[in-house]
N, C-alpha and C positions, 0 to 999 in steps of 0.2 A: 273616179277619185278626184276630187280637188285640189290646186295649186297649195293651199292650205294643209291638207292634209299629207299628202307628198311633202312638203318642209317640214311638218309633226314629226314625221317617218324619217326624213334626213339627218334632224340636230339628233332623234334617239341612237342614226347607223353612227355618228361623229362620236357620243359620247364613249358606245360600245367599243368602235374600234380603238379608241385610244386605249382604253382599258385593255382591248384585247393584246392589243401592241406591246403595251405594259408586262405583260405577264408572258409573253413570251418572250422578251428578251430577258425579263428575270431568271426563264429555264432555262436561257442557257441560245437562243435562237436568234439566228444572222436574219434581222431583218427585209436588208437588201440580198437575200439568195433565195433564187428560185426555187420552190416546194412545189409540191400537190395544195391545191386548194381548191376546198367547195363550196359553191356558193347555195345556198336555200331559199327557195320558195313557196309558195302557200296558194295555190288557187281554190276557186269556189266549184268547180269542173271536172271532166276529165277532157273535152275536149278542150276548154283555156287551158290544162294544163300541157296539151297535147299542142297545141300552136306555141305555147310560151316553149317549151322543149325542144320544138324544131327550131323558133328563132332564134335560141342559143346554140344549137347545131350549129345554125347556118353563119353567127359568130365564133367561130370554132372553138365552142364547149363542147366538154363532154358529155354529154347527157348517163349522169349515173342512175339517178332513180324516175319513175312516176308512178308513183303509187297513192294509193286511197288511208284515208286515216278517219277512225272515228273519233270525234269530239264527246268532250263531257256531254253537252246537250244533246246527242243522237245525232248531230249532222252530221255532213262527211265534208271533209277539206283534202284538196290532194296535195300529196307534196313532188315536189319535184327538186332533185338535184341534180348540180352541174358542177364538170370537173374542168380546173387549168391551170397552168406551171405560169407561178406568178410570185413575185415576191408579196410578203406581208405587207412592205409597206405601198406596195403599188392595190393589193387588194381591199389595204382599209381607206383608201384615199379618194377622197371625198368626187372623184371623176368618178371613179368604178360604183362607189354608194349611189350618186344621184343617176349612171346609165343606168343601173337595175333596177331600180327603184321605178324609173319609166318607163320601164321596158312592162315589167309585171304591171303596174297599173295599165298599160294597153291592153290587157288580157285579164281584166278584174280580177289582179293577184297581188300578192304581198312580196317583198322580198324582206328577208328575216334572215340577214346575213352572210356573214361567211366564217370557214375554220381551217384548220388545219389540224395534221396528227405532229405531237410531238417526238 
């Protein structure tokens, strides 16, 4: 992945997160208090998905999912989630966006955000 294309990826996790910020404090959500939150990935693999899994282990995530997904066009993408007690606003903050962000492209993968349950 490209310097280029990682900043593409960046300003779209900025846009998101505000928005996402947005709407949870509209519900009713303290966004400096710690939650459950997951982070999502997308690799092309299952072994990239299976190294980017450990590496987030080895940052102590939780590894919730790796599993295989099939695309509209017949590929297959895996997804991979990860769990950890973080505030909202520490998880849309543009440190948290741009480490995952590099982290997944070391592993030809995407990171495609993050959530929480209300």
């Amino acid at each position: 992945m490209t310097e280029a294309e990682i900043k593409g990826i960046l300003r779209g996790h900025e846009d998101r997160n505000q928005e996402l910020l947005g709407t949870l404090s509209t519900k009713g959500v303290a966004l400096d208090k710690r939650r459950s939150v997951e982070h999502h990935f997308w690799a092309n693999s299952q072994r990239e998905a299976a190294l980017l899994a450990k590496e987030l282990y080895d940052r102590s995530f939780l590894v919730l999912a790796i599993s295989p997904v099939n695309t509209e066009d017949g590929s297959k993408l895996w997804n991979v989630e990860a769990g950890a007690e973080q505030t909202p606003s520490v998880a849309a903050s543009r440190e948290i966006s741009e480490d995952l962000t590099r982290l997944a492209a070391r592993f030809d993968a995407v990171y495609d955000g993050w959530g929480t349950s209300i």
